[in-house]
Residue frames as a rotation matrix with the C-alpha (Angstrom) as fourth column:
UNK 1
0.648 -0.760 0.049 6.54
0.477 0.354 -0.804 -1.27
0.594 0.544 0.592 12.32
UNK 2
0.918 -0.394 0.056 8.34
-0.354 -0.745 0.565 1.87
-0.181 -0.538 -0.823 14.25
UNK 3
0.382 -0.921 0.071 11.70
0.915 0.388 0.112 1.13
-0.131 0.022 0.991 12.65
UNK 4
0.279 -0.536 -0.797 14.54
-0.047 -0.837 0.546 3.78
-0.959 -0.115 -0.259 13.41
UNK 5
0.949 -0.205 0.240 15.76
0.231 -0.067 -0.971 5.03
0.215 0.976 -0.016 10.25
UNK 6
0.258 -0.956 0.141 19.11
0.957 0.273 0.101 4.55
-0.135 0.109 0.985 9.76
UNK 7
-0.052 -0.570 -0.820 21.80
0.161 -0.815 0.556 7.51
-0.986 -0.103 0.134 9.93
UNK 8
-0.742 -0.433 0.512 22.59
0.512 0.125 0.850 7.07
-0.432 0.892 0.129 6.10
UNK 9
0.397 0.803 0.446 19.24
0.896 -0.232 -0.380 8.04
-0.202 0.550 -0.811 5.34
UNK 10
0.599 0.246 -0.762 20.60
0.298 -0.952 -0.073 11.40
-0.743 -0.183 -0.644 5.50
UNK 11
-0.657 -0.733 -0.180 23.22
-0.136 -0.119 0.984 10.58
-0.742 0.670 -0.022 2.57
UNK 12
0.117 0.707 0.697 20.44
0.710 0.432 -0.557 9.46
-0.695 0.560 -0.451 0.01
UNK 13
-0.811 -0.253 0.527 20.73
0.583 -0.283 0.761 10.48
-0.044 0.925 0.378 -3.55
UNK 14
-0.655 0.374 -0.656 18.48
-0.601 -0.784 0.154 13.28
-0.457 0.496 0.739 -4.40
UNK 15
-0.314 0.594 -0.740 16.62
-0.712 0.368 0.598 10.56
0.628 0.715 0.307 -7.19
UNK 16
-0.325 0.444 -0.835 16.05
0.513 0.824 0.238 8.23
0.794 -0.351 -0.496 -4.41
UNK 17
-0.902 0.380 -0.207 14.49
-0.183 -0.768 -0.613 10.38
-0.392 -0.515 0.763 -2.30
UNK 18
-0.174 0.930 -0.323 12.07
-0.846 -0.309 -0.435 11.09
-0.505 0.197 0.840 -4.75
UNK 19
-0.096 0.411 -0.907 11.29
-0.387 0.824 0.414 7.64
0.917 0.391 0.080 -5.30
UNK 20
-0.734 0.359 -0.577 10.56
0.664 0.197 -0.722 7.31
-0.146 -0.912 -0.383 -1.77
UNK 21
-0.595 0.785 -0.175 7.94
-0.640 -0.594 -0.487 9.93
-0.486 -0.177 0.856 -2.30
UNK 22
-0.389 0.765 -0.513 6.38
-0.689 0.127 0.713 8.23
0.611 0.631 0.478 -4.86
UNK 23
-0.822 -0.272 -0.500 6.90
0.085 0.810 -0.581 5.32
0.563 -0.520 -0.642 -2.84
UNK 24
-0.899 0.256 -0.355 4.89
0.289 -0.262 -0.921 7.08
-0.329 -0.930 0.162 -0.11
UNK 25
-0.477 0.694 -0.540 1.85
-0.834 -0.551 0.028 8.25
-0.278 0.464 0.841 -2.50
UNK 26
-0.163 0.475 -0.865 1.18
-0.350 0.792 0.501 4.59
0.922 0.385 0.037 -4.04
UNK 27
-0.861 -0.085 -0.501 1.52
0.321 0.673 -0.667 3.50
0.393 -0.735 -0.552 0.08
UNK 28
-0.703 0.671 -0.237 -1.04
-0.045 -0.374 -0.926 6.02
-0.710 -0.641 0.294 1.24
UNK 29
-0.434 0.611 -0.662 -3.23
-0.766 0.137 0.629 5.03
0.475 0.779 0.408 -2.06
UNK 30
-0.684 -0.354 -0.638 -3.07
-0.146 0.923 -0.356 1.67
0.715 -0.151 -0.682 -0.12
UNK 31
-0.927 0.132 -0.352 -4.21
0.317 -0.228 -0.921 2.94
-0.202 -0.965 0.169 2.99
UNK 32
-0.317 0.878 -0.360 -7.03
-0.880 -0.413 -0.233 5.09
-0.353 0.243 0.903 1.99
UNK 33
-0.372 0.596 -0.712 -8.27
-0.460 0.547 0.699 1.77
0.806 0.588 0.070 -0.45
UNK 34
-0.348 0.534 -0.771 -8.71
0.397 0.829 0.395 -0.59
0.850 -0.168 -0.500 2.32
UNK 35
-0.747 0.353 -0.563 -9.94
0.413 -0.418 -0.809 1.99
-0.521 -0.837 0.167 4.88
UNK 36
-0.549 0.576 -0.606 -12.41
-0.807 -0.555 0.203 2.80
-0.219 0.600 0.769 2.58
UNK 37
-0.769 -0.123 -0.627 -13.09
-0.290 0.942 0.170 -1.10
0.570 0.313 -0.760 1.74
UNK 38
-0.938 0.122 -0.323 -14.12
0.309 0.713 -0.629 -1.72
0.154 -0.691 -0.707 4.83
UNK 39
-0.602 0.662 -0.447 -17.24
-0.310 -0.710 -0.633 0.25
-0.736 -0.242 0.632 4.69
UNK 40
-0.061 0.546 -0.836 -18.31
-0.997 -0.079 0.022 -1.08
-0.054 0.834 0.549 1.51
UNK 41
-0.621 -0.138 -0.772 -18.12
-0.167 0.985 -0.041 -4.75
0.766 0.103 -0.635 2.62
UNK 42
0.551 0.799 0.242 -21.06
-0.647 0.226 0.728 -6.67
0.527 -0.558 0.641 5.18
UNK 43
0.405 -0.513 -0.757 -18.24
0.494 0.819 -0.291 -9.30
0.769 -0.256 0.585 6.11
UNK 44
0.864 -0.297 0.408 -16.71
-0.504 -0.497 0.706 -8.50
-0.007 -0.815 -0.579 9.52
UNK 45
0.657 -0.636 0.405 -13.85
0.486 0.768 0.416 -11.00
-0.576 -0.076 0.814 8.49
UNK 46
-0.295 -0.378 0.878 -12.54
0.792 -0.610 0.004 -8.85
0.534 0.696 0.479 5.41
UNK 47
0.852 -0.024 0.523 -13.12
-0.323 -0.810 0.489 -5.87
0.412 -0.586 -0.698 7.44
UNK 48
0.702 -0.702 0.122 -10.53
-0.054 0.119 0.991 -7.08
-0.710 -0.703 0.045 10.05
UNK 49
0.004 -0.975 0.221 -7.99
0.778 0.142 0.611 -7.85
-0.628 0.170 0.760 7.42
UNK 50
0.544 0.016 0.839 -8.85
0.369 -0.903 -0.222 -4.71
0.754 0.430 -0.497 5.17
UNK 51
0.857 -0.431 0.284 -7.74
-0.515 -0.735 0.440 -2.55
0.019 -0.523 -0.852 8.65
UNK 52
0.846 -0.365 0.387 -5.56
0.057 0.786 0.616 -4.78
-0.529 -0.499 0.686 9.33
UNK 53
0.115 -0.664 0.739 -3.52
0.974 0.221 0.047 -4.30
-0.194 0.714 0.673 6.04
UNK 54
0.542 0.253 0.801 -4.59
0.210 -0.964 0.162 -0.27
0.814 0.080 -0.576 6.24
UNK 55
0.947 -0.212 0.240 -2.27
-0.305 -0.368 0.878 -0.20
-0.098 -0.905 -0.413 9.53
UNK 56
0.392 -0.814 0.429 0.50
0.679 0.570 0.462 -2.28
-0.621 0.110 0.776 8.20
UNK 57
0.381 -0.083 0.921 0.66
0.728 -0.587 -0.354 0.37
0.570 0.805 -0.164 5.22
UNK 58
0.939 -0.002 0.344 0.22
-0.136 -0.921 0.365 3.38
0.316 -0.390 -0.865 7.27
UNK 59
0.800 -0.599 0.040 2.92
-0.017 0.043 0.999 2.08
-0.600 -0.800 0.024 9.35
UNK 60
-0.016 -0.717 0.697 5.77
0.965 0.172 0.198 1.27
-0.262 0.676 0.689 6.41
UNK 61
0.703 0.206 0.680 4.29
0.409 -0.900 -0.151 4.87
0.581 0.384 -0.717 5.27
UNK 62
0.915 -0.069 0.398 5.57
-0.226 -0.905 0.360 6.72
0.335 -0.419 -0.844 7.71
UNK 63
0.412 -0.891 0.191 8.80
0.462 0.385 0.799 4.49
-0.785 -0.241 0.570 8.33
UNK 64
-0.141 -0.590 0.795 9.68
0.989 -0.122 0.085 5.51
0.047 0.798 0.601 4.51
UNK 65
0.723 0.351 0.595 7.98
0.308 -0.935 0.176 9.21
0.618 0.056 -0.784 5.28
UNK 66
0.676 -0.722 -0.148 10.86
0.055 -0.151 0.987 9.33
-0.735 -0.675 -0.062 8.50
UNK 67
0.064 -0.992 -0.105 13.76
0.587 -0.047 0.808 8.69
-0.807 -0.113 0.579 6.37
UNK 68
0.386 0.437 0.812 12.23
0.783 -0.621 -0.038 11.24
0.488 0.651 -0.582 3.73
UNK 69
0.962 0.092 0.255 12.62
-0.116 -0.710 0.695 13.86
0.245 -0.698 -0.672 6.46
UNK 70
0.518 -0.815 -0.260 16.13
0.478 0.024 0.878 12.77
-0.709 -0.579 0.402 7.58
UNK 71
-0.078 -0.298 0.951 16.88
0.995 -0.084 0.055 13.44
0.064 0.951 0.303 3.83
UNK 72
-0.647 0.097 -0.756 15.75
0.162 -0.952 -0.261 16.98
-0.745 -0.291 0.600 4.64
UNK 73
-0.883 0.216 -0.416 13.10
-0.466 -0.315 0.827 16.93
0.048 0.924 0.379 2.20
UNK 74
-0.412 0.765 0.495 9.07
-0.697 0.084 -0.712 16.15
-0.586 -0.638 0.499 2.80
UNK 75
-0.621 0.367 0.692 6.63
0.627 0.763 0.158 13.54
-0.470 0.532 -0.704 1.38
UNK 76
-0.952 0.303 0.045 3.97
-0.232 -0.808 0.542 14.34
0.200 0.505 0.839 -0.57
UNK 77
-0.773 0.340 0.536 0.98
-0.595 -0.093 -0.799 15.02
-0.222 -0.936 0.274 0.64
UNK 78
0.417 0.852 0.317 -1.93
-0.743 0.520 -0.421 12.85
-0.524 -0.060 0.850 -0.44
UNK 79
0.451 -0.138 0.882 -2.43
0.579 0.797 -0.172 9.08
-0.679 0.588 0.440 -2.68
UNK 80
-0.888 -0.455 -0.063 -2.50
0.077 -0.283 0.956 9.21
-0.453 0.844 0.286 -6.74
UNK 81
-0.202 0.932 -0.301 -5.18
-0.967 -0.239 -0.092 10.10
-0.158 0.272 0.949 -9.15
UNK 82
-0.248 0.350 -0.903 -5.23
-0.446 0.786 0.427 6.93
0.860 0.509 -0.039 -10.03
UNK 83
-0.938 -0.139 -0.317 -5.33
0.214 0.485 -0.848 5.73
0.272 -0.863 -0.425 -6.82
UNK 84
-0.773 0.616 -0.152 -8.47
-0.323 -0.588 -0.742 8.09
-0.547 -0.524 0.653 -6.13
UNK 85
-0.293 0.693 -0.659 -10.17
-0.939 -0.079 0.334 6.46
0.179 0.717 0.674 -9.41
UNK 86
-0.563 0.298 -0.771 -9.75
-0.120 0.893 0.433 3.40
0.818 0.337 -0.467 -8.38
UNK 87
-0.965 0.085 -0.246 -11.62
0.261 0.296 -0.919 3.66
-0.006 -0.951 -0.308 -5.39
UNK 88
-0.211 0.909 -0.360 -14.58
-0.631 -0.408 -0.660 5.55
-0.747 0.088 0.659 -6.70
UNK 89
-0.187 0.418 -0.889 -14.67
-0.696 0.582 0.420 2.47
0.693 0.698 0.182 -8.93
UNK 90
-0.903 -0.429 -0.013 -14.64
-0.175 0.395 -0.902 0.42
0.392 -0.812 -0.432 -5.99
UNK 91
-0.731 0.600 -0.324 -17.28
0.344 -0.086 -0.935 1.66
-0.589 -0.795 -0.144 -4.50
UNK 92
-0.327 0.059 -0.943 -19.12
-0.944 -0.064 0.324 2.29
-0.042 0.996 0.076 -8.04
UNK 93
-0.401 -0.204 -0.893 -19.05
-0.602 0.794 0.089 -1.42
0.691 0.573 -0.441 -8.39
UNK 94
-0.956 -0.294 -0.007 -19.61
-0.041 0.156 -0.987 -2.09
0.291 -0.943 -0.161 -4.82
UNK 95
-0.837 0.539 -0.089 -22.78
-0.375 -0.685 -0.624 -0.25
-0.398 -0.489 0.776 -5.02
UNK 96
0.414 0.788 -0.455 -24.94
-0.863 0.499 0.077 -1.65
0.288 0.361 0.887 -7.94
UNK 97
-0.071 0.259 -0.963 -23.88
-0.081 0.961 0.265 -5.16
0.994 0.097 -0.048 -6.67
UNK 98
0.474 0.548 0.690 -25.08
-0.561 -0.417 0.716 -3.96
0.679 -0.726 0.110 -3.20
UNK 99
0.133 -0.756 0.641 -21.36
-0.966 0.046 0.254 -4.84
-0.222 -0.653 -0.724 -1.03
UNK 100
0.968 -0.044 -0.248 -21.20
-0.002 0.984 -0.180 -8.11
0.252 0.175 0.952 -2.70
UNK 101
0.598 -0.783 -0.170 -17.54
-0.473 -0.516 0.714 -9.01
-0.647 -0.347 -0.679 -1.22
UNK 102
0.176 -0.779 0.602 -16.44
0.692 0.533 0.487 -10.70
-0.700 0.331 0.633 -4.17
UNK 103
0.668 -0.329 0.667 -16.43
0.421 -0.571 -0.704 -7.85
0.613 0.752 -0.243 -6.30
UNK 104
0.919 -0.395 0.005 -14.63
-0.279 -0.639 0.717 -5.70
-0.280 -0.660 -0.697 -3.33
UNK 105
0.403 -0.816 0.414 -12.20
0.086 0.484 0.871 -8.46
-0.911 -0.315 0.265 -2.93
UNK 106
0.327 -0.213 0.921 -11.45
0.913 0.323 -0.249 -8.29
-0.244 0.922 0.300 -6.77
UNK 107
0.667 -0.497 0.555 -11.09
-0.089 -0.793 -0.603 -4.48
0.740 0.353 -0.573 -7.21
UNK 108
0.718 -0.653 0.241 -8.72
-0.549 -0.318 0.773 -4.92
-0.428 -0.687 -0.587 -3.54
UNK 109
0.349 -0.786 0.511 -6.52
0.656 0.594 0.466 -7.76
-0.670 0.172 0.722 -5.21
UNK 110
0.627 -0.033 0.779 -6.12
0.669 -0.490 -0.559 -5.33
0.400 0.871 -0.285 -8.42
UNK 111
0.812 -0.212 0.543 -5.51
-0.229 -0.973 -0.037 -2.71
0.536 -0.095 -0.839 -5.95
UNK 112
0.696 -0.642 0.323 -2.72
0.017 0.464 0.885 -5.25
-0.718 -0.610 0.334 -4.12
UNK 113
0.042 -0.822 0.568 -0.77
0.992 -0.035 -0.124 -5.57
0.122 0.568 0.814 -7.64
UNK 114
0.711 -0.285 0.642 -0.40
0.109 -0.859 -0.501 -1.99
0.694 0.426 -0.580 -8.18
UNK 115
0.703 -0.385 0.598 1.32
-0.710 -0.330 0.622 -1.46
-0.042 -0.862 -0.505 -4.58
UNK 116
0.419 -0.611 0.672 3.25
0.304 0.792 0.530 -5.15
-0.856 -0.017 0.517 -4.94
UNK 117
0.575 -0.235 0.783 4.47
0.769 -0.170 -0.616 -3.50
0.278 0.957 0.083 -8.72
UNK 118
0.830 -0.388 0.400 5.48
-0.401 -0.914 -0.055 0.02
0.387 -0.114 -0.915 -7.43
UNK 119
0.868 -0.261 0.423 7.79
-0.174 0.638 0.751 -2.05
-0.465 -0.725 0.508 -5.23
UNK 120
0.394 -0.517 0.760 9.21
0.486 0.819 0.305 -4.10
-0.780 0.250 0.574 -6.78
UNK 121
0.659 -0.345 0.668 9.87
0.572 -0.347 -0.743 -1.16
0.488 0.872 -0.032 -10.14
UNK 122
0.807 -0.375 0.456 11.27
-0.451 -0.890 0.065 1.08
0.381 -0.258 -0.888 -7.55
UNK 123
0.785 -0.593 0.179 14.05
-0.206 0.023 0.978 -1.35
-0.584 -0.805 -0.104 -5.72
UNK 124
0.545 -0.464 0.698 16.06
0.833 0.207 -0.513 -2.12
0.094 0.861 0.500 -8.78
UNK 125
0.680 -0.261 0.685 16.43
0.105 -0.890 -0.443 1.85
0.725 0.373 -0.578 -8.81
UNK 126
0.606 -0.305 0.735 17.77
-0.593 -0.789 0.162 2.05
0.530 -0.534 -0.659 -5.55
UNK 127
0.857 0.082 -0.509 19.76
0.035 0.975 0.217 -0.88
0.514 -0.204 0.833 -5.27
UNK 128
-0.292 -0.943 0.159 22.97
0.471 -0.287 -0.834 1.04
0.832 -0.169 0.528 -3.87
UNK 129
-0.277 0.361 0.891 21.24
-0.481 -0.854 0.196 2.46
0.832 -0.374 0.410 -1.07
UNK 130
-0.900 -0.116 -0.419 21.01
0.126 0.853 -0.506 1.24
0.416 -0.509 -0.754 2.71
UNK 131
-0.438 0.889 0.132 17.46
-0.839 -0.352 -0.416 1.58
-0.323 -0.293 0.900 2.75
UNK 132
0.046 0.468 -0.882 17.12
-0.797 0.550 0.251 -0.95
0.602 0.692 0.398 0.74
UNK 133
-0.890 -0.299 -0.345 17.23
-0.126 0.887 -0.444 -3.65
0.438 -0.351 -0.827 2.72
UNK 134
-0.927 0.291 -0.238 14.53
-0.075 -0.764 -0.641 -2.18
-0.368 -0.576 0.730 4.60
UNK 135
-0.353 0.385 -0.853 12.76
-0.899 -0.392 0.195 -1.68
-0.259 0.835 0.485 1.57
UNK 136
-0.658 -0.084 -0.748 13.20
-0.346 0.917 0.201 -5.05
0.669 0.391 -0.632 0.68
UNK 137
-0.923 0.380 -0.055 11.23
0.363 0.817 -0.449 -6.49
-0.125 -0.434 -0.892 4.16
UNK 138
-0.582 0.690 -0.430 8.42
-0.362 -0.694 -0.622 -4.15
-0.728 -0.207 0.654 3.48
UNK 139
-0.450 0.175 -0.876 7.80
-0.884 -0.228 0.409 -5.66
-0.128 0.958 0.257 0.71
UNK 140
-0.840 0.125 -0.529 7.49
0.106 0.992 0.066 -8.85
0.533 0.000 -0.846 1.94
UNK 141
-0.511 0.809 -0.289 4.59
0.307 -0.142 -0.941 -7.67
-0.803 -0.570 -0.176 4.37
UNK 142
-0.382 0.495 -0.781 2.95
-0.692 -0.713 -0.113 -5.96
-0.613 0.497 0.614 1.35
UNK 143
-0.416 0.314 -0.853 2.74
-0.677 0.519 0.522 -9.44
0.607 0.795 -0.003 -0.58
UNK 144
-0.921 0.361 -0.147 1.82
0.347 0.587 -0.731 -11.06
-0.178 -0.724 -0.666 2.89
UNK 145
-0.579 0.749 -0.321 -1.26
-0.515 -0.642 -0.569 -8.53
-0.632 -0.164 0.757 2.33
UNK 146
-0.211 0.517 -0.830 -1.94
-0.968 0.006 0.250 -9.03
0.134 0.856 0.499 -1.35
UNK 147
-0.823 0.113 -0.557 -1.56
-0.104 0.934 0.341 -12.89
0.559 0.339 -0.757 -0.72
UNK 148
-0.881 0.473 0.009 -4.18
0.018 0.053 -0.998 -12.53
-0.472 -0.880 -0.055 2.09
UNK 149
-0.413 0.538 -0.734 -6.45
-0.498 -0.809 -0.313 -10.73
-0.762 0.236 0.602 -0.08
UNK 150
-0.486 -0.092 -0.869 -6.22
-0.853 0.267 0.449 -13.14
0.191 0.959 -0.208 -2.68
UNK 151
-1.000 0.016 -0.014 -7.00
0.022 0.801 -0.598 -15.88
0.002 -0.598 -0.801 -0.57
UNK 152
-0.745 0.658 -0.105 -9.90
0.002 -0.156 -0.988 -14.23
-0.667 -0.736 0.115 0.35
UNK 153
-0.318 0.235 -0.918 -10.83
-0.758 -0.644 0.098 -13.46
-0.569 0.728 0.384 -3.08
UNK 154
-0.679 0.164 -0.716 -10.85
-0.458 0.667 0.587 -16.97
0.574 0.727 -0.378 -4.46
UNK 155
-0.963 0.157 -0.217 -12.45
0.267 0.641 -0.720 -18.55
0.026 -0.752 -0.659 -1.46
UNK 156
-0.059 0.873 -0.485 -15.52
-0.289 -0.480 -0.828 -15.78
-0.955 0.091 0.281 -2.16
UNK 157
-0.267 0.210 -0.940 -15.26
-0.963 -0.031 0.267 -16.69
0.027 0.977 0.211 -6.04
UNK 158
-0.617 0.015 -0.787 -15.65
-0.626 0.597 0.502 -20.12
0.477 0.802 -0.359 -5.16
UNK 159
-0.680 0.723 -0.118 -18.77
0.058 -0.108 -0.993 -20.02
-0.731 -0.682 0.031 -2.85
């Protein structure tokens, strides 16, 4: 992505701020799921779009983690617990059906709403804010993900 963060960032409300953090905790949940994914899948297709969508994250991360910082004020540092459960279900699930990728693809679509939800609760909040816009194309790449994922997901359910 490598987008310049706007000057303004540096006006940002205090409460949007920290909804960019959270922002930034459900993004690196993201990351970590499908960089983890890939490992638990035999498919070398879903692999490529798992990283694939693990670089697109990372990358929006650290665009929203930049104008954090301009704010004077830091992300936080890791996912969510949930985030951390849902991966050790993942791979949990992964295991006793021994990398079947439709189950993968099913806990990743699950893990695509949560990230396509955080979104979409957080821009309402910050609809005065010239991040948003910003905010607003990220989002579209995040449902470019989840729709990917989904794809992939029925196409393995109906094999």
């Amino acid at each position: 992505m490598a987008t310049r963060v706007p000057d303004s960032a540096q006006d940002m409300k205090p409460e949007t701020v920290e909804l960019l953090r959270d922002l930034v905790q459900g993004l690196k949940d993201s990351v970590q799921y499908h960089a983890e994914a890939v490992d638990k899948i035999n498919d070398k297709r879903i692999s490529e779009v798992f990283r694939n969508i693990a670089q697109e994250r990372k990358d929006i991360c650290e665009d929203i983690c930049g104008f954090i910082t301009m704010a004077d004020e830091q992300p936080k540092g890791e996912g969510t617990f949930g985030g951390t459960i849902r991966r050790i279900w993942t791979a949990f699930r992964a295991g006793l059906n021994s990398g079947n990728p439709t189950v993968v693809l099913i806990e990743a679509e699950r893990a695509e709403d949560v990230i396509v939800h955080k979104f979409k609760e957080i821009l309402p909040q910050i609809d005065d804010n010239p991040v948003n816009d910003l905010l607003h194309k990220y989002l579209e790449t995040i449902k470019s993900g989840h729709d990917r994922v989904l794809e992939l997901r029925n196409a393995h359910q109906a094999m």
